[in-house]
N, C-alpha and C positions, 0 to 999 in steps of 0.2 A: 504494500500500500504506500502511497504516496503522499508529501504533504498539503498538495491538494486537496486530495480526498477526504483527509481526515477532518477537515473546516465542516464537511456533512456530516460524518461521524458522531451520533451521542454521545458514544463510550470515551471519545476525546478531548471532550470540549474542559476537562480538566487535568487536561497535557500542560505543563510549564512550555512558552514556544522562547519568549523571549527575557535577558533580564535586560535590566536598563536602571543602573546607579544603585544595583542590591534591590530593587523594586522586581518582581516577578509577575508578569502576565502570562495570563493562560488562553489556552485557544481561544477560550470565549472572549475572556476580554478582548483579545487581538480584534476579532470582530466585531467586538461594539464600536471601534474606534476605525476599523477599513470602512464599515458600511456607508456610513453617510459621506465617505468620499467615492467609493466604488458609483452610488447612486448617480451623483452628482454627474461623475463621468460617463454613466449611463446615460443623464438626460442631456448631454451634449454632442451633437451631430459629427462633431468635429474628431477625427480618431486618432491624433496625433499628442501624446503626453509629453512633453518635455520636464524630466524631472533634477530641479539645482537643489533638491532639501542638504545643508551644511551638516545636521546631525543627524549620526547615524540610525536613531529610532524613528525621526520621521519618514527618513528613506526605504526603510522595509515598510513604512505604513504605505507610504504612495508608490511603492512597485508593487506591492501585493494587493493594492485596489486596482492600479493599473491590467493587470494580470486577469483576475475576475470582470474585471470590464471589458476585456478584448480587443484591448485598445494597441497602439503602435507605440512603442515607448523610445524615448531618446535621454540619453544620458551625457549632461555637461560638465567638467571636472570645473568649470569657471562660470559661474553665472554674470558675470562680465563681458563672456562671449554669443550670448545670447542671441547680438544682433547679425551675428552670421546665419542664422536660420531664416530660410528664405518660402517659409511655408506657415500659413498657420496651425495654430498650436494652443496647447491648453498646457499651463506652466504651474506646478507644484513644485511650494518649497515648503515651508512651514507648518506642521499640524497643531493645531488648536485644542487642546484635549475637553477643556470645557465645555467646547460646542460640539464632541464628536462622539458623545455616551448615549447620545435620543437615537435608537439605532431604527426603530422599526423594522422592515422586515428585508431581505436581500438572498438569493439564490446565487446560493456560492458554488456556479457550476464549473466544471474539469475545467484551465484553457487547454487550446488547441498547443500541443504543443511541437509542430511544424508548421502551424502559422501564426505563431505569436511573436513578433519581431522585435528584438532591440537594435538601436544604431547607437556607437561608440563614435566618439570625437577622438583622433589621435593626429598629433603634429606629424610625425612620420620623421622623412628625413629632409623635407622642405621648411618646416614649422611653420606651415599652415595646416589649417583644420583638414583633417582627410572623414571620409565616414567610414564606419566599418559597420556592417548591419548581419545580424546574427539571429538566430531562431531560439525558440526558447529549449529546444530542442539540443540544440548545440550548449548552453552551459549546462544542462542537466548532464549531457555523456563529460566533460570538460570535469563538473562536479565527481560523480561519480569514481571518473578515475584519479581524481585528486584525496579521496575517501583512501582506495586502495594505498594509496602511495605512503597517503601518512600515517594510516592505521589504528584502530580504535578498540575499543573495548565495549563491548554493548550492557555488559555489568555494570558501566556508569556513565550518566551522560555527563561530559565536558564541555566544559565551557568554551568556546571560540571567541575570540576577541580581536579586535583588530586595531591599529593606531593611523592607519591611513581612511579613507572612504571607501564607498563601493560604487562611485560612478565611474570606475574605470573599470579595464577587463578582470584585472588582480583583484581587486576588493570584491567585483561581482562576482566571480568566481569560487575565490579560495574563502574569505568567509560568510558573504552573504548565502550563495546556492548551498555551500559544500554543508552548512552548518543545516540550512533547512530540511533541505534533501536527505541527509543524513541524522534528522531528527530523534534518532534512537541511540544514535553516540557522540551526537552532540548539543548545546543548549545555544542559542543565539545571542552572543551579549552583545549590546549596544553602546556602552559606558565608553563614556568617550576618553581616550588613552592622547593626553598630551605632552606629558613630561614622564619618562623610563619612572621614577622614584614616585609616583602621583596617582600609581593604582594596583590594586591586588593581582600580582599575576597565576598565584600559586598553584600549579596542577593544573592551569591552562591552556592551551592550544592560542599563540600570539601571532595574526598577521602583519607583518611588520615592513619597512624596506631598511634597504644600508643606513639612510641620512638620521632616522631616528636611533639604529641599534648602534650603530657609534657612536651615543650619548651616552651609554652604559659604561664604554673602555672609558671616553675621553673624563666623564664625570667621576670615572670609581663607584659605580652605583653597584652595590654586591646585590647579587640574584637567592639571597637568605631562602627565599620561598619560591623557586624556581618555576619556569612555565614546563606543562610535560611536552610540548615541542614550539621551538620558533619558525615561521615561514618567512623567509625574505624572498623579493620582486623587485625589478625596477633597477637595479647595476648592480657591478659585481661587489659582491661584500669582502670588504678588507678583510686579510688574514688575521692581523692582530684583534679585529674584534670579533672573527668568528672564533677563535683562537681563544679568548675572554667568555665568552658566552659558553662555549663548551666545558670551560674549566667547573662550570657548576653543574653537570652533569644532565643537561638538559639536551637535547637534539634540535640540531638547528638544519633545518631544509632547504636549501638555498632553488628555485627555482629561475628556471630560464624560456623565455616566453616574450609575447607582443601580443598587442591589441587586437590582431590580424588572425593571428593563430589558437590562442589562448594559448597557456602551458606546452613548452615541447619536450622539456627536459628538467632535471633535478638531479642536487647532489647531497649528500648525508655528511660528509668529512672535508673538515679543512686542509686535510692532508693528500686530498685527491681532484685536478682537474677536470677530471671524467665527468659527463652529463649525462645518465641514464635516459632515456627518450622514454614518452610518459604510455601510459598501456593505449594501445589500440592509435597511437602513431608511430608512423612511419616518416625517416629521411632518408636524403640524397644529397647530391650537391652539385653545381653544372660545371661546365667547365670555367667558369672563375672561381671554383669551389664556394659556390654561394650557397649557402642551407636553399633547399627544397623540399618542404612539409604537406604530407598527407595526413589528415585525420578525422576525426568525426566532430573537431568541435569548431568547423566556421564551414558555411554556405560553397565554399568553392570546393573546387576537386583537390586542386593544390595550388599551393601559395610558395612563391622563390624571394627569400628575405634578400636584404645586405647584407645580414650576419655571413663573414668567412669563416667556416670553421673547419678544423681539420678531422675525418669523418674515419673511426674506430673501425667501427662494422655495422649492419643494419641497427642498432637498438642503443648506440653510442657514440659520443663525439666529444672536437674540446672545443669550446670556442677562440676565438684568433681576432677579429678585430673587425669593422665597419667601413666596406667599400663606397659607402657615401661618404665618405670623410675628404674625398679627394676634393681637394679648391687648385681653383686657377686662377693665380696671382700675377703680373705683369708677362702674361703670356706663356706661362710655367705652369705647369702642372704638379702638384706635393699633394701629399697625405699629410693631414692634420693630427693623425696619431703619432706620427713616423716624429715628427714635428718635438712634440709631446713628450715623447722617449727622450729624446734628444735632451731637452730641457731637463723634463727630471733625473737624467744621467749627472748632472752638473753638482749634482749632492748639494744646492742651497731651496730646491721646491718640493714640496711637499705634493704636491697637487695642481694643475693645472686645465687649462680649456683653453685649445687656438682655434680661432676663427677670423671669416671674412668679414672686414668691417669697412665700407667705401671698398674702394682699393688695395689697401693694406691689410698684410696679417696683423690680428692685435691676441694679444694674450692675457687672460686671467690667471692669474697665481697665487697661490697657496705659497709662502714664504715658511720652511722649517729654521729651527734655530740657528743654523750658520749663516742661513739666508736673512736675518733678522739686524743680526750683530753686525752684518755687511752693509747693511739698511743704514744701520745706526752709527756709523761707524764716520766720523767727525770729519775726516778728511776725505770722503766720498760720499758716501750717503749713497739715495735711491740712483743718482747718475753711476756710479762710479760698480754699484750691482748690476745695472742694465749691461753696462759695457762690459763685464765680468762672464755675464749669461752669454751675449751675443758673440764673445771672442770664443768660447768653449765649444761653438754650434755652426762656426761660422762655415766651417771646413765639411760640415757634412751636410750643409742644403745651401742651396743658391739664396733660396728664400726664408729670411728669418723676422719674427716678430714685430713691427716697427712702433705701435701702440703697447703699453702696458698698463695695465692695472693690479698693484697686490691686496688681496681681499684676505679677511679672516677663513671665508670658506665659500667652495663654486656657487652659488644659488641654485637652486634644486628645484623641482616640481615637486608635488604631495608623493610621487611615485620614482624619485631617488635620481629622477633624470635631467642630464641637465637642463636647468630653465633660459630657454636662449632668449626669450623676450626681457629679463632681468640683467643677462649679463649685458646683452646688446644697450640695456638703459645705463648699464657704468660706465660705459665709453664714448654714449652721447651729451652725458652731463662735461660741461667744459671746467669744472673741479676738481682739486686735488684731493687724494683719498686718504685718510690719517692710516698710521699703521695700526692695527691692533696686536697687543701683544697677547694679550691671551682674554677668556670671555666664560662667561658661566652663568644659566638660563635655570630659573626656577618657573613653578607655577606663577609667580607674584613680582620677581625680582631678575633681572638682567646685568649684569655688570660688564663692563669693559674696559681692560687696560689699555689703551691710548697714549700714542706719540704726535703731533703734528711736526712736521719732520719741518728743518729749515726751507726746503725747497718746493714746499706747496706754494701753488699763487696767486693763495689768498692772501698771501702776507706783504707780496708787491704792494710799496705804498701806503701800508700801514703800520710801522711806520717806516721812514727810509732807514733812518739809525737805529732804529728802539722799534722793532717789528715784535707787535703783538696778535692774540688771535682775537680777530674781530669777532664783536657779539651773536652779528648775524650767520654766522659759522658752527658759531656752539650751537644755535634754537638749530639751525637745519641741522647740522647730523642727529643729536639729540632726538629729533623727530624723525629722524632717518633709523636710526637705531630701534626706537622705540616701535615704530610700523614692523621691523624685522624682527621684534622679541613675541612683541605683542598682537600681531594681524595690523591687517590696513585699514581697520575702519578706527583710527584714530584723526583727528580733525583737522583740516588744513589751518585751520584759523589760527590767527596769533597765541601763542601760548599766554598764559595766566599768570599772574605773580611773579614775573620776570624778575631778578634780581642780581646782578654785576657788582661782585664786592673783591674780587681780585682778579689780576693780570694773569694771561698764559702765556707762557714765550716760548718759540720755536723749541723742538727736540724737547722737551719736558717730558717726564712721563706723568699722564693725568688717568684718573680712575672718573671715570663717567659709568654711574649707577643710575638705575630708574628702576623704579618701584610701582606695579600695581596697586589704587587703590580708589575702590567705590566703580566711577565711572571717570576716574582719573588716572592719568600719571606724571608721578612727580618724579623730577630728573636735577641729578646736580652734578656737576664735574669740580671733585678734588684733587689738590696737591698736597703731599705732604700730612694730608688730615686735614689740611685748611682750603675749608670752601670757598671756590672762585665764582662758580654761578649759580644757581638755581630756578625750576619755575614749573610751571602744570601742562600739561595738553590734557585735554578732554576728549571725549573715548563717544562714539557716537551711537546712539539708539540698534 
């Protein structure tokens, strides 16, 4: 039986389906609170759902009305992007619980499940929107063997949890379907996982990606009450933090997959880069050795990715690197990975991302500790780094970097990829970037150690002899920081109780804190213990 079915079922209707923050609903309740939206979608002619719900309990509410309604479902990971849909539509986000308990009555019949359609938004390898449209048919076999892979116990239902969303393939998948579907060995939890340290994992099932599970290594966060497995999606997961994670006896699953395909492959040990191919797919590779997938979890026959990888035997592979990576620079053809090696060979990056920006290569970096002290370093500083990186690279590409930027860390999507409309906005800003020296995120609390190095140019002119950092420098990054600790719906407006009570002069090292608090954040930048500025932004509706 199926979790469809069981929505009819009497003997069900005090099944636990979902929890949500230790709160437990049961089938019935599930449906006193689908129905009055299910209805609604009923009486609307319109068959197309567009669904942007932020938290994860309302999003099983409005895919699981959507679903009973028969409706055509589309899934945005940005409701920002919205206005790229060029159809009408009927748009849920938010469930109202107050208004959704008057259920009256609703016939919660099977959907169709080869013609009940999702369509996925994925940037691909142009970073524009692509569609990818999928049967409901295709994540149930997707689910299914994502069940087998990770293995369960029917003697207890587990909890699945997740720290990312499920309007992508990976969140729809791995724990929205796999948890429902598999409603006898596992419970659906919705509790929304923001910070490693901020919620119970213990004897869990954790869907996770890299950008969040390296808060565990980089934080020291001990796994006391460990999850009984971790799933990671979305890039490769560092060794040293799969490395950390396993040290507590937990299993960490690293999956390899696209929007396109669902799940192709998974690996159990950090100490192996084999990718077992998932049940009931098949690879290949063509003659540019480019993966070629057959399976039962997307509409086409088969799909031939970028991914290169070097191909085991039928049911095995390793992956190799991204044949769209290739840019064409002043009439030059380079790989942007090749690029990449090269730099991180130089032992001062930690991490990087090159790309086409205008004309030129520009590059986003990750600065490790050598690369820091080189930064800082009085008689050269960030010039005297550039030139350092670019003599060490010069001799193995024609074409090297000619933009930089060094960041605390690449900017990410919810889904561990990189976010190219972000980094593309640090190169457009005509600004100089502070170093950070190191950085630490709470649920409430954000800190960052900060240098404003001598040769930002903001300092041009302020002053000629006695260059200080201007005021309107500190409110912008301060709110610049604060939007990245804390989301984006912090206010453009002028900040609140500003206050300038001391100088910051070039190279200083300054500790810039901000604090959650109410529908506020208060932000100040220290020296020494003694406060140079302070003031509030306001946090919006």
């Amino acid at each position: 039986m199926n979790i469809f079915e069981l929505f009819n079922k009497s003997e069900y209707q005090s099944m636990p389906l979902i929890c949500n923050d230790g709160s437990i609903y049961k089938i019935e309740d599930v449906k006193k609170i689908i129905t009055p939206v299910a209805k609604s979608l009923m009486q609307n002619d319109c068959n197309k759902v567009v669904i942007v719900s932020e938290k994860n309990f309302d999003f099983v509410i409005n895919i699981l009305a959507s679903f009973f309604a028969g409706k055509e479902i589309f899934l945005l990971t940005d409701s920002k992007k919205i206005s790229i849909l060029d159809f009408d539509f009927i748009k849920l986000d938010e469930i109202n619980l107050k208004n959704q308990m008057d259920c009256g009555s609703f016939s919660f019949d099977l959907p169709d499940f080869d013609n009940t359609f999702l369509t996925l938004f994925t940037s691909g390898s142009t970073g524009l929107p692509k569609k990818v449209r999928k049967s409901l048919r295709n994540i149930i076999e997707e689910a299914v063997a994502l069940m087998e892979v990770m293995g369960g116990d029917k003697d207890k239902r587990r909890q699945i949890i997740t720290s990312t969303t499920a309007n992508h393939m990976y969140g729809l998948s791995c724990w929205f379907m796999t948890a429902l579907w598999g409603y006898e060995q596992f419970l659906l939890d919705t509790t929304e996982v923001l910070y490693p340290d901020a919620v119970d994992l213990d004897d869990k099932v954790l869907i996770s990606t890299p950008t969040f599970l390296d808060k565990f290594l980089k934080f020291d966060v001990p796994l006391t009450r460990p999850p009984r497995l971790i799933m990671s999606a979305g890039d490769k997961l560092k060794i040293s933090t799969y490395k950390y994670l396993e040290s507590f006896n937990t299993c960490v699953l690293e999956i390899y997959g696209c929007t396109e395909t669902g799940t192709i492959g998974y690996k159990k040990s950090s100490s192996d880069d084999v990718f077992a191919c998932m049940p009931r797919t098949k690879i290949d590779v063509d003659e540019n050795s480019q993966l070629v997938i057959t399976s039962p979890y997307f509409l086409e026959d088969s799909i031939t990715l970028f991914d290169v990888v070097e191909k085991i035997n039928e049911t095995s592979f390793i992956p190799s690197h991204r044949a769209d990576r290739t840019l064409k620079i002043q009439e030059k053809r380079i790989n942007a990975i090749e690029i990449e090696n090269y730099i991180l060979a130089t032992g001062l990056i930690e991490s990087c991302y090159c790309f086409k920006h205008g004309e030129k290569l520009a590059c986003a970096a990750v600065l490790n500790e050598r690369g820091k002290a080189l930064y800082l370093d009085k008689m050269g500083g960030r010039t005297n780094l550039i030139k350092h990186i670019k003599a060490a690279i010069k001799d193995k590409s024609e074409i090297i970097p000619q933009k930089w930027r060094f960041v605390h860390e690449i900017p990410k999507t919810n889904m561990s990829k990189n976010d190219k409309e972000k980094i593309n906005a640090l190169f457009d800003v005509n600004l100089s970037l502070p170093l950070v020296l190191d950085y630490n995120r709470t649920t409430e609390e954000a800190i960052y150690d900060i240098v404003f190095s001598k040769c930002c140019n903001f300092f041009d002119g302020h002053f000629k002899d006695f260059p200080i950092l201007p005021g309107v420098v500190q409110l912008y990054f301060a709110h610049r920081f604060a939007k990245e600790s804390f989301g984006d719906n912090i206010l453009e407006s002028p900040a609140k109780k500003v206050k300038f009570s001391h100088i910051i002069r070039p190279d200083e090292k300054i500790k810039l804190s901000l604090k959650l608090s109410g529908r506020n954040i208060v932000f100040n930048y220290q020296k020494d213990n003694i406060i140079c500025s302070s003031g509030i932004f306001e946090i919006s509706d």
